[in-house]
KETORMAR-571684 format. One record per residue (C-alpha): residue in three letters; x, y, z. Coordinates in pm, 1 decimal. Example, Ala and Ser with C-alpha at 12.3 -4.5 7.8 and 13.67 -1.06 7.14 Angstrom:
# residues 2
<fimar type="ALA" xx="1230.0" yy="-450.0" zz="780.0"/>
<fimar type="SER" xx="1367.0" yy="-106.0" zz="714.0"/>
This chain:
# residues 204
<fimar type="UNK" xx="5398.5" yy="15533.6" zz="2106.7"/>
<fimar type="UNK" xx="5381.9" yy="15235.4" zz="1941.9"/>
<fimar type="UNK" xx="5715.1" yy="15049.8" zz="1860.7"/>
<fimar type="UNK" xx="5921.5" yy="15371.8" zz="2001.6"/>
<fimar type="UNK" xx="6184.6" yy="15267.7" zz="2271.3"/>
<fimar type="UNK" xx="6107.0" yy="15323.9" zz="2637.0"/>
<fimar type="UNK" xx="6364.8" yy="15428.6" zz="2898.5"/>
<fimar type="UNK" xx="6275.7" yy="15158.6" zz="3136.6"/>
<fimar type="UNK" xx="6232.1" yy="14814.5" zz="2942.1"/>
<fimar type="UNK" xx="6038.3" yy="14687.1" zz="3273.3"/>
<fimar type="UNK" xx="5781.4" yy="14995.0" zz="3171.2"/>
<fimar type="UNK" xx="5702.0" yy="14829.2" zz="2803.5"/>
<fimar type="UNK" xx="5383.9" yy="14725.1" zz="2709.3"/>
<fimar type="UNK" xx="5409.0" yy="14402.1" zz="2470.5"/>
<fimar type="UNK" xx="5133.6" yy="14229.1" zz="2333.3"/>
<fimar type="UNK" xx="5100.4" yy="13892.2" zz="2119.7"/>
<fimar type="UNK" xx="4870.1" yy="13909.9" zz="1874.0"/>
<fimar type="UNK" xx="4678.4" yy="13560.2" zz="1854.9"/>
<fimar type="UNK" xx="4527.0" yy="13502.2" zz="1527.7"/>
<fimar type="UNK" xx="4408.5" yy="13120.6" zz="1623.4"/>
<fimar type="UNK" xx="4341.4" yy="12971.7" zz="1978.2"/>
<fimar type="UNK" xx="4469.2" yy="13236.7" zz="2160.3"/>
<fimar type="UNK" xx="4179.3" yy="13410.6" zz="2025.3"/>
<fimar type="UNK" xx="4011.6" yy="13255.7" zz="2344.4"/>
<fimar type="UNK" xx="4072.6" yy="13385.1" zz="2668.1"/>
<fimar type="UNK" xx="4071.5" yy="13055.9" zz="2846.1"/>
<fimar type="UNK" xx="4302.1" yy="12869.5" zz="2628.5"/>
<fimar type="UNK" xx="4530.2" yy="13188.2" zz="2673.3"/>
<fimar type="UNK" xx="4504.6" yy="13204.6" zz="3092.0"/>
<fimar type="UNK" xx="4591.6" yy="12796.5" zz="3044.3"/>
<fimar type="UNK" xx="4967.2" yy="12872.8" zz="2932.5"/>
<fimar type="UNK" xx="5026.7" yy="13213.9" zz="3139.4"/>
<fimar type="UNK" xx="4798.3" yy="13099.9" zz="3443.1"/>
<fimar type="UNK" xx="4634.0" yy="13369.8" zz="3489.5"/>
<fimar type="UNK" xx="4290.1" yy="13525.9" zz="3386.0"/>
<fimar type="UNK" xx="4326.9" yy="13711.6" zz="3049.2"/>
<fimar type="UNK" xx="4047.3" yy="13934.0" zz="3001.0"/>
<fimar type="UNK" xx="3806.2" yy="13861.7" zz="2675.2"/>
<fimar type="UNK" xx="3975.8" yy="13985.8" zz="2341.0"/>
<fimar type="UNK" xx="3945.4" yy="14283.8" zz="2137.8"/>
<fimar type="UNK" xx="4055.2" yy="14259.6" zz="1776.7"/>
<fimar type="UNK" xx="4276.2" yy="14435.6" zz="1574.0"/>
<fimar type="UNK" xx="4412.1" yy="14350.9" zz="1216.9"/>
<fimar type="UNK" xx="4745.4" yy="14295.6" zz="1105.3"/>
<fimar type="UNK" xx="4783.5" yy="14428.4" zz="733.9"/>
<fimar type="UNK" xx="5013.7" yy="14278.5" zz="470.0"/>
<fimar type="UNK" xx="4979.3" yy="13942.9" zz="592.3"/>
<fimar type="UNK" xx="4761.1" yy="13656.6" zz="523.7"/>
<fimar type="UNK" xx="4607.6" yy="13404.8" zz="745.8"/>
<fimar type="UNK" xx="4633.2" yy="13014.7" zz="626.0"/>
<fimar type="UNK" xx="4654.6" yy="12656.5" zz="696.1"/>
<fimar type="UNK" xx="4988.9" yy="12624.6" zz="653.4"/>
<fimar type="UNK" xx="5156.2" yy="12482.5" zz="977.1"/>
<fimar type="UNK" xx="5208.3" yy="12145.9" zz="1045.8"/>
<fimar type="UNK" xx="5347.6" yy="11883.4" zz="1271.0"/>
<fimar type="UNK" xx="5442.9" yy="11485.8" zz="1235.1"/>
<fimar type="UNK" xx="5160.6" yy="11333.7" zz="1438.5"/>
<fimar type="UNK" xx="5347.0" yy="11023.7" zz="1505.2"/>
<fimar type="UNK" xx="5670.0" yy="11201.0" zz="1635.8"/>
<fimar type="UNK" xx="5623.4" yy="11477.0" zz="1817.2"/>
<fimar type="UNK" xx="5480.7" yy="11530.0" zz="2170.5"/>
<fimar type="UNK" xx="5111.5" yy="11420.7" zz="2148.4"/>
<fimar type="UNK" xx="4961.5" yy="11187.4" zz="1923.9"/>
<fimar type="UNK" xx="4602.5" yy="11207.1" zz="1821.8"/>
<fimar type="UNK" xx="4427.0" yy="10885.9" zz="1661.8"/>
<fimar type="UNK" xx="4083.7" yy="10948.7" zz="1497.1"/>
<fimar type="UNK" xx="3776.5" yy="10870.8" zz="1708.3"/>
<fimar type="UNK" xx="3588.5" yy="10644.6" zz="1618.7"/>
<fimar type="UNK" xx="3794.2" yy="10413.6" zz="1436.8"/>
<fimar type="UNK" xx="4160.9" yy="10432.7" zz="1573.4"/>
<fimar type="UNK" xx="4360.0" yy="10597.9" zz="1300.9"/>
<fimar type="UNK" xx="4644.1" yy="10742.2" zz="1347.6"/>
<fimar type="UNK" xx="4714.5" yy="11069.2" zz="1090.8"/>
<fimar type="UNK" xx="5039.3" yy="11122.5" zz="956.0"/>
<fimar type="UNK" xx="5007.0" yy="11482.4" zz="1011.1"/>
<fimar type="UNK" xx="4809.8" yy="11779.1" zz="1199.8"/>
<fimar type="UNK" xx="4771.0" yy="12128.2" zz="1009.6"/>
<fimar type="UNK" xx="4633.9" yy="12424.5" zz="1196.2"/>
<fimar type="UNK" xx="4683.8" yy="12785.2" zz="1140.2"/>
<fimar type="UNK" xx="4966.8" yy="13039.1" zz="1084.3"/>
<fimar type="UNK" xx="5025.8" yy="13373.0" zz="902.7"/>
<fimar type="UNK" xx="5239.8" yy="13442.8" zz="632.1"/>
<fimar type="UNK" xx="5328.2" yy="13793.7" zz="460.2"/>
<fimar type="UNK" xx="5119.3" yy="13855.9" zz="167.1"/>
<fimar type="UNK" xx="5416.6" yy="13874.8" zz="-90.9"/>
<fimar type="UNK" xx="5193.3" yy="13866.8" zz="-389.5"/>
<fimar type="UNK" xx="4952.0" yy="14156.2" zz="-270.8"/>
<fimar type="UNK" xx="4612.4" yy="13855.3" zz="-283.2"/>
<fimar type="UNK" xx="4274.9" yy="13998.4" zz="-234.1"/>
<fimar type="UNK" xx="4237.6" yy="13828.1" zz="112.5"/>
<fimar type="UNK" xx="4142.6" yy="14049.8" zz="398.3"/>
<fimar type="UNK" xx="4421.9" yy="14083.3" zz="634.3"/>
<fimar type="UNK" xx="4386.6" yy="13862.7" zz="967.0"/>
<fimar type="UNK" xx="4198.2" yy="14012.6" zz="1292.5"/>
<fimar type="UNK" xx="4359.2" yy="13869.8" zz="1577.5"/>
<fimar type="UNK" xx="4347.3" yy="13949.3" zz="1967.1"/>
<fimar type="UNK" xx="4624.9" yy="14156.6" zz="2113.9"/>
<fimar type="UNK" xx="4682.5" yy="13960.5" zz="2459.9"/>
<fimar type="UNK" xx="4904.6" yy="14169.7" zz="2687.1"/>
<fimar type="UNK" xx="5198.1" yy="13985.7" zz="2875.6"/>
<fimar type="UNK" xx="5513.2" yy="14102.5" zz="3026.5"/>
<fimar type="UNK" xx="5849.1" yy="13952.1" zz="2931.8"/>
<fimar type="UNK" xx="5872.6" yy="13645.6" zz="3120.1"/>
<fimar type="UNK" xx="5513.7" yy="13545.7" zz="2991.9"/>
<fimar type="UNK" xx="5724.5" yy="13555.9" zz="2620.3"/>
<fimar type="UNK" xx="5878.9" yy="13227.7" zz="2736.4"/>
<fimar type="UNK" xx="5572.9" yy="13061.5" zz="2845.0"/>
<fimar type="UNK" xx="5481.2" yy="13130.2" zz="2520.2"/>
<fimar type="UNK" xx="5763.7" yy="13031.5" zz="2308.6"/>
<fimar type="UNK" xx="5716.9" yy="12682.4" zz="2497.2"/>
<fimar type="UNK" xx="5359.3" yy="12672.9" zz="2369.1"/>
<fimar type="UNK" xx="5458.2" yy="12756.9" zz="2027.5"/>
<fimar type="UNK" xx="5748.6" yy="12548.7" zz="1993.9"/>
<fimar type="UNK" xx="5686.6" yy="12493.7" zz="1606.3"/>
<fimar type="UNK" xx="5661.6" yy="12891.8" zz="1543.0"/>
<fimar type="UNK" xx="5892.2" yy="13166.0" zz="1561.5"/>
<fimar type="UNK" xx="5832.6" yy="13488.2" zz="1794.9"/>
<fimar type="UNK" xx="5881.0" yy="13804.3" zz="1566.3"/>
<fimar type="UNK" xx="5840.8" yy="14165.9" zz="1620.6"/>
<fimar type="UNK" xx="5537.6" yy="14319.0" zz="1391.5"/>
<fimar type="UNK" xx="5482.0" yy="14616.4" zz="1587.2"/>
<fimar type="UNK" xx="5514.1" yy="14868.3" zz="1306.4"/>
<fimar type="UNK" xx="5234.2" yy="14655.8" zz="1137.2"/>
<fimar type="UNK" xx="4994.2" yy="14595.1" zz="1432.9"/>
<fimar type="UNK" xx="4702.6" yy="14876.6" zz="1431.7"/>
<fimar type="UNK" xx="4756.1" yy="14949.3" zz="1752.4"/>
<fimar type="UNK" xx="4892.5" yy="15280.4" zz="1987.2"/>
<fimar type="UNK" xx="4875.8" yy="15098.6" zz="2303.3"/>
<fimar type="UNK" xx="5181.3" yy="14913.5" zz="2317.9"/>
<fimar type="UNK" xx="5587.8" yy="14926.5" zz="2251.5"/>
<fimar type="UNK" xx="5632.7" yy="14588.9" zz="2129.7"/>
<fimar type="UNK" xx="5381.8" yy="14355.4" zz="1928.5"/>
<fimar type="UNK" xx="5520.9" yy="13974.4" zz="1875.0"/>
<fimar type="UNK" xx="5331.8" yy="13735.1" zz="1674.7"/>
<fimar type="UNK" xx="5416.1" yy="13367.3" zz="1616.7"/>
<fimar type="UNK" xx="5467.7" yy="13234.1" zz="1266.3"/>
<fimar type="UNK" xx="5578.1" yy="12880.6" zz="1149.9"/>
<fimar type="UNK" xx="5948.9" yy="12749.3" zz="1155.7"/>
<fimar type="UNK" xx="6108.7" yy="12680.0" zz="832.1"/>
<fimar type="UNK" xx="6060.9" yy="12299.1" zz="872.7"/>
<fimar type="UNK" xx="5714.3" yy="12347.0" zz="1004.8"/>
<fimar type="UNK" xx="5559.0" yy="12535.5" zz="720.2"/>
<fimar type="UNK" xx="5347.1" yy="12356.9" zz="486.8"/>
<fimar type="UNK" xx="5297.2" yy="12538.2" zz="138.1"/>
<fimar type="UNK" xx="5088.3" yy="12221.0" zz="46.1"/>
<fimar type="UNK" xx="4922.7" yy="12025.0" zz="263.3"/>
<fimar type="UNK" xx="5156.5" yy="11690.4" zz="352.7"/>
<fimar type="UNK" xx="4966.1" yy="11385.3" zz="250.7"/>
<fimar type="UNK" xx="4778.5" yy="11226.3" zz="520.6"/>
<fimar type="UNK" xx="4713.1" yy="11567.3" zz="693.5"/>
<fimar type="UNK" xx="4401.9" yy="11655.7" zz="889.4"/>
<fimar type="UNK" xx="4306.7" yy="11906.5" zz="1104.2"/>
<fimar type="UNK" xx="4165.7" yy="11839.2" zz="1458.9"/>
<fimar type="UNK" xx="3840.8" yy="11916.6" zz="1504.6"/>
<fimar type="UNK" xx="3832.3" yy="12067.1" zz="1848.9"/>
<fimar type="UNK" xx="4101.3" yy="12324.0" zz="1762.9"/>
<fimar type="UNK" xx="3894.0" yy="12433.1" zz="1430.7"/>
<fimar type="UNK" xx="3557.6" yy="12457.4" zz="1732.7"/>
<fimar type="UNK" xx="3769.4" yy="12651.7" zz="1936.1"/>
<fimar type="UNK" xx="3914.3" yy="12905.4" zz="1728.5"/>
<fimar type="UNK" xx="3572.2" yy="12967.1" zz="1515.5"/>
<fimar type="UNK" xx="3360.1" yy="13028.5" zz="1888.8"/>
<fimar type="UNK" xx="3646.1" yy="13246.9" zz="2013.0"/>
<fimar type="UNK" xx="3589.2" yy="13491.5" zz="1716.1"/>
<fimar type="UNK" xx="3213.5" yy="13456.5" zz="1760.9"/>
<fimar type="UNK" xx="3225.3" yy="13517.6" zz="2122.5"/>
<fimar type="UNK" xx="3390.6" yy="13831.7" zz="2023.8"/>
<fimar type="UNK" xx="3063.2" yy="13886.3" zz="1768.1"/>
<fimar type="UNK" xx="2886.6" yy="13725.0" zz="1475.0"/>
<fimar type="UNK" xx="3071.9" yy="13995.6" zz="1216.6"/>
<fimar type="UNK" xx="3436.4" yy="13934.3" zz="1381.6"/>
<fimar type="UNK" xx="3364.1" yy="13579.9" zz="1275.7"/>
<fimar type="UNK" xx="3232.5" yy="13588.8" zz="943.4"/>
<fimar type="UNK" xx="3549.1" yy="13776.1" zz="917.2"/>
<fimar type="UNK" xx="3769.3" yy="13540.5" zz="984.4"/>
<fimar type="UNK" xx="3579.6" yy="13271.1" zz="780.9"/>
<fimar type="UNK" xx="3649.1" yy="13518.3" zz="515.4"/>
<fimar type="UNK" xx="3995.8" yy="13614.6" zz="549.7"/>
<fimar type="UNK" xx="4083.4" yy="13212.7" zz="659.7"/>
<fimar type="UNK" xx="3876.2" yy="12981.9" zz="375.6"/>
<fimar type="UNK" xx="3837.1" yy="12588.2" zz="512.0"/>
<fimar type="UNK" xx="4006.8" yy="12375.7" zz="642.8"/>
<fimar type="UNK" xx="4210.2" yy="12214.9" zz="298.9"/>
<fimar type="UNK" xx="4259.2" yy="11873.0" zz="450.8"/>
<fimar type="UNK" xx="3918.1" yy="11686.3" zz="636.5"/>
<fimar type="UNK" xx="3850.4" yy="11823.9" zz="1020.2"/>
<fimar type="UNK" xx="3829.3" yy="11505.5" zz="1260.9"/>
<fimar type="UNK" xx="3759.4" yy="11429.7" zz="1579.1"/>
<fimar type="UNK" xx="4064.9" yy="11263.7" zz="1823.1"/>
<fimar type="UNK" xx="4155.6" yy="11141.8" zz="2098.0"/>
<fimar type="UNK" xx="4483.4" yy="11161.3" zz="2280.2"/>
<fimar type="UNK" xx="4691.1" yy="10836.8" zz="2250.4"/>
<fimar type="UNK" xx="5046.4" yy="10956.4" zz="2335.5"/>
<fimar type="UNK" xx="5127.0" yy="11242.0" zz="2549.1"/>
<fimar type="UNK" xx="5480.8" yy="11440.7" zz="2622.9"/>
<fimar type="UNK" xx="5307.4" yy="11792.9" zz="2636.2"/>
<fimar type="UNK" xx="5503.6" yy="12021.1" zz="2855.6"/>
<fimar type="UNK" xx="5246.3" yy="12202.6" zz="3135.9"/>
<fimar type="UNK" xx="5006.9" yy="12466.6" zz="3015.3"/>
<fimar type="UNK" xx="5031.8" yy="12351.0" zz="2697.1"/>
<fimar type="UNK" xx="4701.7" yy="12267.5" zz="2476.1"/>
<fimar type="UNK" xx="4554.6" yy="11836.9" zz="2509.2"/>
<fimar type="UNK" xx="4266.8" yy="11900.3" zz="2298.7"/>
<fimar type="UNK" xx="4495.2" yy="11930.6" zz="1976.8"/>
């Protein structure tokens, strides 16, 4: 049934498929406040999973200065997918399909304010739903090339790596294999400024 219309759009079943923090349950239940059960993955061929998101770190809602020392980074990476355009030997990206109704969309939209929401439910591997969404950076948010400066917060890169291994040891050698490091060096921060709208992520 998957991607087929449905008489009654209140009757869909839509999923997000979280390829990064939404891996993990909790950090999922913190934005749609609720309990989200514990993820089961599914892959997402013909796309590629990289570092290639990024935000000003001085501008935008939160700013994170390296502990210990004070530093402020010019810019924060973490992790978005892209279509694999040049058919690369990576393994496609395993993600969790988390199950929300329409109103959770925009709780989630607010949480991924630098991404886009797109439909890629003819590409999910999945029958149990009408509509799959995944996020994927904005046109002024993706980063082909790391920007100079750029780091990636260490917390985020803990949480995403023990949500796949909660899911099991081979889901996250997976994604270590499908994902490569981090390009840019993975710090440790504290919060210095914050404007982060409710249910949205502090630790990075």
């Amino acid at each position: 049934m998957t991607g087929e219309m449905v008489d009654d759009p209140a009757m869909a079943r839509i999923a997000v498929f979280g390829y990064g923090s939404l891996v993990d349950p909790a950090s999922a239940a913190l934005t749609l406040g609720r309990e989200v059960p514990p993820s089961h993955l599914t892959t997402l061929p013909g796309w590629k999973r990289r570092w290639s998101i990024w935000r000003d770190n001085r501008t935008f809602e939160k700013t994170f200065a390296i502990d210990p020392g004070g530093e402020i980074p010019a810019a924060i990476l973490g992790l978005n997918i892209e279509r694999d355009e040049d058919g690369s030997e990576t393994p496609a990206p395993r993600g969790a399909l988390v199950e929300v109704t329409e109103a959770e969309l925009s709780r989630l939209d607010l949480r991924e304010l630098r991404y886009e929401r797109i439909d890629v439910t003819a590409e999910a591997e999945s029958p149990d739903f009408d509509l799959v969404v995944a996020y994927v950076a904005k046109p002024g948010h993706l980063a082909t090339e790391p920007p100079a400066g750029a780091v990636v917060l260490a917390p985020y890169l803990r949480t995403v790596e023990a949500a796949f291994a909660a899911v099991g040891p081979v889901e996250l050698d997976a994604y270590r294999e499908s994902t490569g490091s981090p390009p840019v060096p993975a710090v440790e921060a504290v919060l210095v400024h914050d404007d982060i709208p409710p249910g949205n992520p502090r630790g990075w």
